[in-house]
C-alpha positions as CSV (number, residue, x, y, z in Angstrom):
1,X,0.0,0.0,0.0
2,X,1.3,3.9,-0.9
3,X,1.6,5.9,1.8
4,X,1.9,9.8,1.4
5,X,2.8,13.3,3.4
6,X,2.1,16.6,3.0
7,X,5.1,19.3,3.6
8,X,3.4,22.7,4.6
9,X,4.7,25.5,2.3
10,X,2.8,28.8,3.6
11,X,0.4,30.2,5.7
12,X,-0.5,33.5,5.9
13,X,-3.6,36.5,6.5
14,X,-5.3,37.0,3.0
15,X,-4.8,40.9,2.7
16,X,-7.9,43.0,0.3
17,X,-8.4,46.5,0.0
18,X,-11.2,47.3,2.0
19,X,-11.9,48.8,5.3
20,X,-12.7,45.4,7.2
21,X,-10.0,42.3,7.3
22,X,-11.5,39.5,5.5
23,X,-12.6,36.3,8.0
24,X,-10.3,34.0,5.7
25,X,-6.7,32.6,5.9
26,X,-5.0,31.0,3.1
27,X,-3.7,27.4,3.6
28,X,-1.1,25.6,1.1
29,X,1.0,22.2,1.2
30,X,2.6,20.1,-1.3
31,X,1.5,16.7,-1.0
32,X,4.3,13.8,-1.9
33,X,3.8,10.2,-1.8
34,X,6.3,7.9,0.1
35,X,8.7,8.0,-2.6
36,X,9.1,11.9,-2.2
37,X,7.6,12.5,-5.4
38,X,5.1,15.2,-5.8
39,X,1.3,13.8,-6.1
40,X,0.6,16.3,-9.5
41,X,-3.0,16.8,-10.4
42,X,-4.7,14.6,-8.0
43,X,-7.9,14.9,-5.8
44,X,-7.1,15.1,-1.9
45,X,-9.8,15.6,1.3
46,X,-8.5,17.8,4.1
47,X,-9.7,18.7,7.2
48,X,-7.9,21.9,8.7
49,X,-9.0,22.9,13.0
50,X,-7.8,25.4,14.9
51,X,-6.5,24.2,18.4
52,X,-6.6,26.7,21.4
53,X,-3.8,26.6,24.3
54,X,-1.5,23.9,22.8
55,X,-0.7,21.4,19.8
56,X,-3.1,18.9,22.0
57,X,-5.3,21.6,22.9
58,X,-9.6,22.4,22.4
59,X,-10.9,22.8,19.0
60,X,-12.3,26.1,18.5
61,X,-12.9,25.7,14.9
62,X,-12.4,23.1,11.8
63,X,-13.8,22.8,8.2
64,X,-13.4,19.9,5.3
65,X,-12.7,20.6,1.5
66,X,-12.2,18.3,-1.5
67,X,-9.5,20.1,-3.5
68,X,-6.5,19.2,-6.5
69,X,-3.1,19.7,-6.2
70,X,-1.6,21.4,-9.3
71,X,1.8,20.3,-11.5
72,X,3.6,21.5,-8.5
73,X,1.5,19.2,-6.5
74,X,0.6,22.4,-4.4
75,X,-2.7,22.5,-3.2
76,X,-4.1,25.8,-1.9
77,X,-7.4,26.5,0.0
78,X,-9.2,29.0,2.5
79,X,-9.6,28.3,6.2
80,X,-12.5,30.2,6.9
81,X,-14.3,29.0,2.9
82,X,-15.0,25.0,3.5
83,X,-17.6,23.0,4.7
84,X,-17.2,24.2,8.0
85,X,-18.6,23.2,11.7
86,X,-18.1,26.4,13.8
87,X,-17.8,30.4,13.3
88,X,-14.5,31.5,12.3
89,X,-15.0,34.8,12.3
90,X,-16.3,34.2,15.9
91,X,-12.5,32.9,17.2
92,X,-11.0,35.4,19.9
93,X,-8.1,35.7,18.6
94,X,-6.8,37.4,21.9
95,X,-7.1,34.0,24.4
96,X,-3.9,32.3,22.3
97,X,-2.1,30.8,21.6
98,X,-3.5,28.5,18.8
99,X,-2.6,26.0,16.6
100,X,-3.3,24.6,13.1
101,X,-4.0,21.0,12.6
102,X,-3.8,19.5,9.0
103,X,-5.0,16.3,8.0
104,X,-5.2,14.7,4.5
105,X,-6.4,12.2,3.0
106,X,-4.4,11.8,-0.6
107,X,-7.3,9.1,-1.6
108,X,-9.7,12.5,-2.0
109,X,-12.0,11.0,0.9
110,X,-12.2,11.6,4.0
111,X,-10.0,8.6,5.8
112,X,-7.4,11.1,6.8
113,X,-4.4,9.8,7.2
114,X,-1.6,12.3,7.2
115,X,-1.6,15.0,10.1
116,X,0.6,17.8,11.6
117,X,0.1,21.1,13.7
118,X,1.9,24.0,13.7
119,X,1.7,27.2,16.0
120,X,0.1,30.2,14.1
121,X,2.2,33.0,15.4
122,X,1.6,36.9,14.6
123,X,-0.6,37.3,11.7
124,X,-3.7,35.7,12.4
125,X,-3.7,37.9,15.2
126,X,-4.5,41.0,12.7
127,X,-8.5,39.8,12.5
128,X,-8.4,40.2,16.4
129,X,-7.4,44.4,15.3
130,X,-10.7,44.2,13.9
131,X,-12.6,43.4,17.0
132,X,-10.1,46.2,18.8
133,X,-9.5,49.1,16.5
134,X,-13.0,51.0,17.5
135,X,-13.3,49.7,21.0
136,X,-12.7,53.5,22.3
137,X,-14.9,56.3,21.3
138,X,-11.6,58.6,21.2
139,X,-14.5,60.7,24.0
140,X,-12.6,61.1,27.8
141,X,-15.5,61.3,29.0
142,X,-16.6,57.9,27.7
143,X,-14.1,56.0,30.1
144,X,-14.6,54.3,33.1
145,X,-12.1,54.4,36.2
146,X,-10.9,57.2,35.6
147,X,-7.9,59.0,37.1
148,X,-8.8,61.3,40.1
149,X,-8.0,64.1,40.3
150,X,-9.5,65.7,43.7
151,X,-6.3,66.6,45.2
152,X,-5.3,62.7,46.1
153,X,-3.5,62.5,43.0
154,X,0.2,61.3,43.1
155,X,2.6,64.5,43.9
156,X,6.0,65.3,42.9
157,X,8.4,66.7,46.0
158,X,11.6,67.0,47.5
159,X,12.9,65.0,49.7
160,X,16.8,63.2,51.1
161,X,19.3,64.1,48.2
162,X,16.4,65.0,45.7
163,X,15.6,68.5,44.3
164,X,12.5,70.0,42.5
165,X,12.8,73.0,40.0
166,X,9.9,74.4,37.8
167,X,7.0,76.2,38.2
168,X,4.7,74.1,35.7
169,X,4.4,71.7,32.8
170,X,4.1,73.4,30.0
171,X,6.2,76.6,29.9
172,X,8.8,75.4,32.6
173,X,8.5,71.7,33.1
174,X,9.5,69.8,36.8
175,X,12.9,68.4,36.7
176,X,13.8,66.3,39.4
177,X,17.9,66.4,40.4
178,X,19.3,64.2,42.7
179,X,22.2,65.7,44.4
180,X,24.3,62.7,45.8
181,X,23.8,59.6,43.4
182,X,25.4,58.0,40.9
183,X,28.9,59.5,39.2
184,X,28.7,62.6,41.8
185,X,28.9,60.0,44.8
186,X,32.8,59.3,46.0
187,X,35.3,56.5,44.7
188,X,35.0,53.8,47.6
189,X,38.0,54.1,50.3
190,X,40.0,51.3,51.6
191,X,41.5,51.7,55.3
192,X,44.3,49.7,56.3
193,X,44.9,51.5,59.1
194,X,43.5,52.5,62.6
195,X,41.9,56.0,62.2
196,X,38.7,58.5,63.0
197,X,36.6,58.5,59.9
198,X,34.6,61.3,58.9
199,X,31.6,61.0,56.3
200,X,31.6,63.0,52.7
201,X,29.6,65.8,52.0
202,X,27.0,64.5,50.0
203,X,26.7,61.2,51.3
204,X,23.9,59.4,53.7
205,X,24.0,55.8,52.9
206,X,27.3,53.5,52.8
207,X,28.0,50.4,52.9
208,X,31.1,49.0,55.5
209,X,33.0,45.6,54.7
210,X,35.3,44.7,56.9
211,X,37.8,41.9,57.6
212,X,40.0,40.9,60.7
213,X,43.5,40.1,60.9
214,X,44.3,36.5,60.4
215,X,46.4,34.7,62.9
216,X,50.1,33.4,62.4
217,X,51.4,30.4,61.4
218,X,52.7,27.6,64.6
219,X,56.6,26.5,64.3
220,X,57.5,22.9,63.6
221,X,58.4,21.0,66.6
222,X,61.6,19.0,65.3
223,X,64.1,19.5,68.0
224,X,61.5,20.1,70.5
225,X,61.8,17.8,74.1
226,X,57.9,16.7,72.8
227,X,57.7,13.1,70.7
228,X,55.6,15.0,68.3
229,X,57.9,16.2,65.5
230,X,55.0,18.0,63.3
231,X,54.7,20.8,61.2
232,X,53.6,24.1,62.6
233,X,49.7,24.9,62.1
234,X,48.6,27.1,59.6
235,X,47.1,30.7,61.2
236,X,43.1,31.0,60.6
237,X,41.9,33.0,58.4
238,X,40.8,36.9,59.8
239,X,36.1,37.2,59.8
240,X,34.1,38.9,57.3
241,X,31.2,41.0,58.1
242,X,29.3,43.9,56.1
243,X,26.8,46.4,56.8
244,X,25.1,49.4,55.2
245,X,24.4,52.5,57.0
246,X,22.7,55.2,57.2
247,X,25.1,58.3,58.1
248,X,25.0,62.2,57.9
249,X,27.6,64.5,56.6
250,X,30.6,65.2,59.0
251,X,29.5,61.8,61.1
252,X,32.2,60.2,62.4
253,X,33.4,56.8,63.3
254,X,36.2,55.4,64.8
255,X,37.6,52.8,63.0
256,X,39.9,49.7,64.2
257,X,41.9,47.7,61.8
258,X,43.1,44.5,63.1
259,X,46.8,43.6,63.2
260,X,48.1,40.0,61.5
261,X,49.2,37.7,63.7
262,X,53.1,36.9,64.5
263,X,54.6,34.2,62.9
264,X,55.8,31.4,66.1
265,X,58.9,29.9,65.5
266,X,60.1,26.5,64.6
267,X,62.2,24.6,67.2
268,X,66.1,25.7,67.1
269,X,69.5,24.7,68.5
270,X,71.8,26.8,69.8
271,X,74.8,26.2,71.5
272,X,74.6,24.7,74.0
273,X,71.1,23.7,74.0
274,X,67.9,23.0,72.0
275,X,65.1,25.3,72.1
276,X,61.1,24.3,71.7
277,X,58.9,25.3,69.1
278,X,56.5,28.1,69.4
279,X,52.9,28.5,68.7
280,X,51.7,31.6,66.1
281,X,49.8,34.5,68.0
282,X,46.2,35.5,66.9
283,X,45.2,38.2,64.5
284,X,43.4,41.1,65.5
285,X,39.8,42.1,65.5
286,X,38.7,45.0,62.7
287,X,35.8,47.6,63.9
288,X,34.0,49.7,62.2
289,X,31.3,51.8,64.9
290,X,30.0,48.6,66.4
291,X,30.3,46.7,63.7
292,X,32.8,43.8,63.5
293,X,35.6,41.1,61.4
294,X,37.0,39.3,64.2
295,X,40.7,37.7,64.1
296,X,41.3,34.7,63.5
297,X,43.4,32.1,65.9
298,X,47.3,31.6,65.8
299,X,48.4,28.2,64.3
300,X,49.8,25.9,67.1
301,X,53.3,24.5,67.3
302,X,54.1,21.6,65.7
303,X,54.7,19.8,69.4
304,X,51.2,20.8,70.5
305,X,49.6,17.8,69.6
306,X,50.0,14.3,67.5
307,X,48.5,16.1,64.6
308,X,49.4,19.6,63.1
309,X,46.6,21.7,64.6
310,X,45.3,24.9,62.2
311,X,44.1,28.3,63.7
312,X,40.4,28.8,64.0
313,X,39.2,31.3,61.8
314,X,37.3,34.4,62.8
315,X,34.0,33.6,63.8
316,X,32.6,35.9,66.2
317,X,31.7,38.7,63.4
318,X,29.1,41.3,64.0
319,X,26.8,42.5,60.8
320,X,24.1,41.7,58.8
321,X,26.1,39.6,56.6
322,X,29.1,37.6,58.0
323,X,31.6,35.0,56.8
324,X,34.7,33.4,57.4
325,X,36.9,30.3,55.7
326,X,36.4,27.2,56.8
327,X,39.9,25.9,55.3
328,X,43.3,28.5,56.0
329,X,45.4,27.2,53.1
330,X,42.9,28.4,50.4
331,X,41.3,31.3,52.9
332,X,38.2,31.8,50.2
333,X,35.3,32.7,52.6
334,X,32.9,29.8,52.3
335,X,30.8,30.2,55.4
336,X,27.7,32.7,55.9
337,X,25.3,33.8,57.9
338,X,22.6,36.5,56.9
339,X,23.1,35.6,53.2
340,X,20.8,33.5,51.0
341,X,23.7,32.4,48.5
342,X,27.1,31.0,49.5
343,X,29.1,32.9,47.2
344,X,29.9,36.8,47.7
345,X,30.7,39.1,44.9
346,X,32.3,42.0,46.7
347,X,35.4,39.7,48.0
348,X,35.6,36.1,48.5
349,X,38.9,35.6,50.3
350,X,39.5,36.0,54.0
351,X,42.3,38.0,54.9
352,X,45.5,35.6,54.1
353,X,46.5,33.2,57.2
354,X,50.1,32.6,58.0
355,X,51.9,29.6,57.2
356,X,52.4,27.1,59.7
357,X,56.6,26.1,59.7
358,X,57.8,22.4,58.5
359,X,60.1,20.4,59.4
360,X,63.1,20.1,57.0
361,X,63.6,17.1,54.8
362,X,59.4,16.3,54.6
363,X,58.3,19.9,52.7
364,X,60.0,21.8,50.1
365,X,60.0,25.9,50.1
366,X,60.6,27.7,53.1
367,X,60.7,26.1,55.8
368,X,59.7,28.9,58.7
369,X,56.2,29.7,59.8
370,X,55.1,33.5,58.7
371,X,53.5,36.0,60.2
372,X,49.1,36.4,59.2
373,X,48.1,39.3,57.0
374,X,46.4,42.1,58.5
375,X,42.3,43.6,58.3
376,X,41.0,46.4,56.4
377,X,38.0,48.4,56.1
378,X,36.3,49.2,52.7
379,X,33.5,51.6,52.6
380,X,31.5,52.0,49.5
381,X,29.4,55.0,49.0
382,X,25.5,54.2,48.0
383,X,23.7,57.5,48.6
């Protein structure tokens, strides 16, 4: 038995010169039997429906016709001109989106046995002007819900950073000037140093970020009197914390910036004795009003314990969004609290811990423990 398919070639609005949009679409396909050659001349039933919401959705509309494909086996009709069972000129064109389903029956009957839908996109959508074009008298008057306009209307004033100039609309129009945004609003400021701050002209929002000191590094323990010959700890890694503030012009705000911890040192001889390792000292805590980055912990000495023992980071941070890292040899802040994400885009590494020392022989590169890096304080300007 032959089987056939139809390939759709166009569909598109039928367009006349007249003043109302005709309630007609025009429909082709080429119709091909299984061999892929074109069915030339030949009688063919199709039944064309409009689907509403989906490919699988309601049938708002469908119609039949008996029609011949030309030489090109191209067959052309008119959705909205065949024997039809629905109003097509009654389709709301508005509650899309809809769909056209083709089916065919090459044998000119009506056992259809080829199908396919397609979306119709934009121009079907030009009968739905129709319907729309007159829907307003062009009459004010003639509109419900109105604006009103009995003194409860929206108003434009001045108000924190924002200036109003004009005297009307129409010869000297409102223009609204804000007077501390944007490019007019400082470069943000980085304090690495303890200090009294004092805020901009200009400014009465900012946001503070600060970060603690992080603690030193512990000496390695290899001609200590101890049996535990480790490597030094590594220092934790100096707290996070951020906060925006409101501020006035001239405020001031004494400002702490936490100091990196000291390195410890790794056991040592010296004539004529041997002299113990020593643990790394914390780093200090960064304030910013009462607003916090705490230090983080010195690394212990490699003696301390059987194990090599790491600094604990700062934890004990004060603002509304706070963070430390969890691991001192990578220092990228990984821990949060009052923030919904776990990555931060300002700055994702904690101030950088010290080194712990190693014992010679069992590490390559240096083989001392060094000192934690210190806090800072950045302060972005926001209003």
């Amino acid at each position: 038995m032959r089987k056939f398919f139809t390939s759709v070639f166009a569909i598109f609005l039928v367009l006349a010169l007249s003043a109302q949009s005709p309630q007609k679409l025009s429909y082709q396909a080429i119709v091909r039997n299984q061999a892929g050659k074109l069915l030339q001349n030949t009688g063919v039933g199709i039944r064309l429906s409009i689907l509403q919401g989906s490919a699988s959705g309601t049938v708002a509309y469908t119609e039949t016709h008996q029609a011949v494909t030309n030489a090109n086996g191209l067959v052309s009709v008119e959705i909205g001109g065949g024997t039809t069972s629905g109003n097509f000129a009654g389709i709301n064109w508005a509650n899309g989106p809809y769909f056209l389903k083709s089916e065919t029956d090459p044998a000119g009957g009506t056992n259809y046995s080829i199908s396919g839908v397609s979306q119709l996109l934009s121009v079907p959508y030009a009968l739905h002007a129709q319907t729309a074009a007159n829907a307003f008298s062009g009459d004010y008057n003639d509109l419900t819900n109105k604006p009103v306009t009995d003194g409860s209307e929206t108003r434009v004033q001045a108000g924190t950073n924002i200036s109003v100039t004009g005297t009307g609309t129409t010869a000297a129009p409102y223009v609204i000037n804000s007077t501390g945004t944007g490019s007019n609003l400082p470069a943000p400021v980085t304090l690495t140093s303890s200090q009294t701050w004092t805020v901009p002209a200009a400014v009465s929002k900012i946001k503070v970020e600060l970060w603690g000191g992080a603690g030193g590094g512990g000496g390695a323990g290899a001609y200590s009197y101890s049996y535990n010959l480790n490597n030094g700890g590594f220092g934790g890694g100096g707290g996070y914390a951020q906060q925006e503030i409101t501020v006035a012009p001239d405020q001031q705000f004494y400002v702490l910036i936490g100091s990196g911890g000291y390195a410890g040192s790794n056991a040592w001889y010296s004539y004529p004795g041997y002299y113990g390792d020593s643990d790394g000292s914390n780093g200090g805590d960064t304030w910013f009003g009462i607003f916090k980055a705490a230090g983080g912990n010195g690394g212990k000495r490699g003696s301390y314990s059987l194990y090599t023992v790491n600094g604990n980071p700062g934890t004990a941070n004060i603002g509304a969004v706070t963070g430390y890292a969890s691991n001192p040899q990578t220092n990228i802040l990984d821990m949060f609290v009052g923030l919904v994400r776990t990555y931060l885009s300002d700055r994702f590494l904690s101030s950088k811990a010290g080194k712990g020392g190693s014992l010679q022989g069992y590490s390559s590169g240096p083989y001392s423990p060094t000192s934690g890096e210190a806090g800072a304080a950045v302060i972005t300007f926001l209003e």
